[in-house]
N, C-alpha and C positions, 0 to 999 in steps of 0.2 A: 234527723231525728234528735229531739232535746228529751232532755231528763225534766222531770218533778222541779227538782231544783231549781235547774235552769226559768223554768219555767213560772214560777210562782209569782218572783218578784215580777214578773213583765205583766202578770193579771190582777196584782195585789193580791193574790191568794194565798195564803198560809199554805205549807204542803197537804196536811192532813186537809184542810179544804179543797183544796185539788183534789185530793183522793176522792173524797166524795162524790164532787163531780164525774169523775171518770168514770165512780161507778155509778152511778144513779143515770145517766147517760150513757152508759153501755151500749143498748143498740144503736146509737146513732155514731158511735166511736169504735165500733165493732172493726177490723181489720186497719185501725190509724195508732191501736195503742197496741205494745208490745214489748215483750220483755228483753232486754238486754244480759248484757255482764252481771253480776252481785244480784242479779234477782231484780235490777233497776226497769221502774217502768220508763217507754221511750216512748216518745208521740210525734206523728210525723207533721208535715208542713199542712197535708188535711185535717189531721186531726188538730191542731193551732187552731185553725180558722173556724173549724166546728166552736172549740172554746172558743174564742174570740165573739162569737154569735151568740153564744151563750151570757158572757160577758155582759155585752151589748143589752142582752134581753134583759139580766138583772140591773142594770142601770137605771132601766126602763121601768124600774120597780115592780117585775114578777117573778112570783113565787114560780120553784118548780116545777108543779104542776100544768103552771101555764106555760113556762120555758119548753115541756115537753111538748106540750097540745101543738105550739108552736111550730117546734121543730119538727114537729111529724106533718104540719101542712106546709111546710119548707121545703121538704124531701118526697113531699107529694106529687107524682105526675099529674095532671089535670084530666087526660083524654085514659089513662089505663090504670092509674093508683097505683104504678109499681113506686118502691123507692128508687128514687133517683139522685139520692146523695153523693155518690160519685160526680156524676156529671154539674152538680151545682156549684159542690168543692171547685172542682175545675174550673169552674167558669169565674170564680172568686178570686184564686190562686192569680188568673191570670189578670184581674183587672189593675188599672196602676196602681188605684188605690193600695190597694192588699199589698204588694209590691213595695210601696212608697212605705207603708206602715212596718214593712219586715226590714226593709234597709235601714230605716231609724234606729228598729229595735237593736239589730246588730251594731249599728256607728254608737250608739248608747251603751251596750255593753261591751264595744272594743275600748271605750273611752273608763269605762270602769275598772278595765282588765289592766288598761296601762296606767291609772294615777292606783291600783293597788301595785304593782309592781315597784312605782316611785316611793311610795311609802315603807314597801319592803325593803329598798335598795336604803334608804335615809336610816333604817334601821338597823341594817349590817352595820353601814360604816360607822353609826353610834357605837355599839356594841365592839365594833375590832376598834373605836378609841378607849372606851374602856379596856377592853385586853390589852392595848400597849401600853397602858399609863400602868397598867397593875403591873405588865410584865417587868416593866423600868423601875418600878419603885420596889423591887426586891430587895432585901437587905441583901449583904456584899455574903460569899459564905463559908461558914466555921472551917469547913474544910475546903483544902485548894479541889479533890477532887467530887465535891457538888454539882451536879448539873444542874439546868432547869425546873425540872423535874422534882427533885429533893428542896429546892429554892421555894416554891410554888406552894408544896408542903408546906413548909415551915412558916410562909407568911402566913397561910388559911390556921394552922396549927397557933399563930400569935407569937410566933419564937423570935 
């Protein structure tokens, strides 16, 4: 299950455009979106691939209207008209393709998670060199029994 969040950047969607989709799509997303922790909406690996289709379709340059039209002869059995979006999901979920396309996305975002971690890490240790340069350049102090503390003061105070 991925978050909105998660999720945006991998469709170029803005959140609030996701949302729309979600909802405007509803019945075809019916039992793949669901709520989480914090009120967070959560979409499972069907519901992806439904967007994904979705996706696909507006590339294709159609409006809504037709995305639906679409979707609905999508999930259409041929021989009884039941929906059959379960069984197409699955049948999608499993092909390599789909597969190939989800391992990207994750090596994509495993690769994103650790050059922000790198940049995080570059960051500390800039910051604790500023802390030790500030901590050394303390003036020496008025009294023998000063600590740290009192020292710290005094340089932010300009004494």
């Amino acid at each position: 299950m991925q978050t909105i969040k998660e999720l945006s950047p991998y469709f170029g969607w803005t959140e609030p455009q996701l949302r729309i989709r979600l909802e405007r799509f509803n019945p075809f997303l019916d039992g793949h979106v669901s709520k989480g922790g914090h009120n967070r909406l959560l979409v499972s690996p069907n519901g992806v691939a439904i967007l994904q289709r979705i996706r696909q379709l507006e590339t294709e340059g159609k409006d809504f209207g037709q995305i639906e039209f679409t979707l609905k002869t999508d999930f259409q059995s041929p021989k009884s008209g039941e929906n059959t979006a379960h069984s197409q999901i699955k049948q999608e979920s499993s092909d390599p393709l789909f597969v190939k396309v989800a391992m990207e996305e994750k090596e994509r975002l495993i690769t994103q998670l650790e050059s922000r971690i790198n940049d995080q890490k570059q960051q500390i240790d800039f910051l604790q060199g500023i802390l030790n340069s500030k901590v050394l350049q303390l003036p020496a102090p008025k009294e023998e029994k000063a600590g740290r503390w009192f020292r710290f003061k005094q340089l932010i105070a300009g004494k």
